[in-house]
C-alpha positions as CSV (number, residue, x, y, z in Angstrom):
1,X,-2.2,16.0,-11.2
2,X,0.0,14.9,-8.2
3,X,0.8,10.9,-8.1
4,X,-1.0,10.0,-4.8
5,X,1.1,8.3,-1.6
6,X,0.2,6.0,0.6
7,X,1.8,4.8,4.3
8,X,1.1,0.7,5.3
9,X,2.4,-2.5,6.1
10,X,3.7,-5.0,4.2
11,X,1.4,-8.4,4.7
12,X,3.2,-10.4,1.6
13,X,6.4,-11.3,0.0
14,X,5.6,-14.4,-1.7
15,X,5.4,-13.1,-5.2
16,X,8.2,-12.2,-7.2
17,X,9.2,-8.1,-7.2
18,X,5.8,-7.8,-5.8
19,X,4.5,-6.6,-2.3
20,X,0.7,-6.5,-0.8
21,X,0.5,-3.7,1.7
22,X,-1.9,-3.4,4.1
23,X,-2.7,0.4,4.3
24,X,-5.1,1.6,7.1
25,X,-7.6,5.1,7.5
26,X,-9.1,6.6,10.2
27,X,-12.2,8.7,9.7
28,X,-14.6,9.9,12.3
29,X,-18.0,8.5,11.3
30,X,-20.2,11.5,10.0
31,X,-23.6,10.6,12.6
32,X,-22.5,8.9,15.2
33,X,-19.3,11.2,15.9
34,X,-17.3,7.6,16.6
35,X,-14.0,7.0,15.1
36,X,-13.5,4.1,12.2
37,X,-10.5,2.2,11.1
38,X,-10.6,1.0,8.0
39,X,-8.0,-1.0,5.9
40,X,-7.8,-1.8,2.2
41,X,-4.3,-3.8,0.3
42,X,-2.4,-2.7,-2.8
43,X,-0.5,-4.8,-4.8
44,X,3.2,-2.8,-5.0
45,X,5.9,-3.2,-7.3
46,X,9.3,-4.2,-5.7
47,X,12.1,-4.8,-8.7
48,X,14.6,-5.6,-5.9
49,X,12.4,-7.7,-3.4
50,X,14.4,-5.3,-0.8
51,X,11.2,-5.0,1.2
52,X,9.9,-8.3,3.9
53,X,6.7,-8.8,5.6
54,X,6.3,-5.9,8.8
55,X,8.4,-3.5,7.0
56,X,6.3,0.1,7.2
57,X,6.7,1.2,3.6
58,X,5.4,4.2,1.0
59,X,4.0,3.8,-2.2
60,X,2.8,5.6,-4.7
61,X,0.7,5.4,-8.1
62,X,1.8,4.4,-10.9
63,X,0.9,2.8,-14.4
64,X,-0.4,-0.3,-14.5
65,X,2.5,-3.1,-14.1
66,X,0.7,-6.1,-14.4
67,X,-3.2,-7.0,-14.2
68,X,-3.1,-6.1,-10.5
69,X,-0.4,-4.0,-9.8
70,X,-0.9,0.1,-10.1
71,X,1.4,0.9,-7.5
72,X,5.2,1.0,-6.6
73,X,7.4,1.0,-3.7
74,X,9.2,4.2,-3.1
75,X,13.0,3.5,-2.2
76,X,12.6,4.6,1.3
């Protein structure tokens, strides 16, 4: 099965080789027809802390890194 990839923001650099990216969805609601944003944040891996808060990055899965981390940054 494909490894799945995500667009967002970066919201956090504080951590070491670790980003939170903020990524956001839009659905249109199934009853009332109205278009929903919704926004959810991964915890990436980033060996090279190359990436700084506002950057637009990808990730993708991955095996778990740490406790939180199951995602990585793709060299974009």
């Amino acid at each position: 099965m494909p490894k799945r990839i995500l667009q967002g923001t970066v919201t956090s650099d504080a951590n070491d080789q670790t980003v939170t990216v903020l990524v956001e969805r839009r659905f249109t609601h199934p009853v009332l027809k109205k278009t929903i944003r919704k926004s959810k944040k991964y915890r990436a891996h980033d060996a090279n802390n190359t990436f700084k808060v506002g950057d637009t990055v990808h990730i993708q899965e991955c095996a778990p890194k740490s406790k939180t981390k199951r995602w990585e940054v793709l060299e974009a």
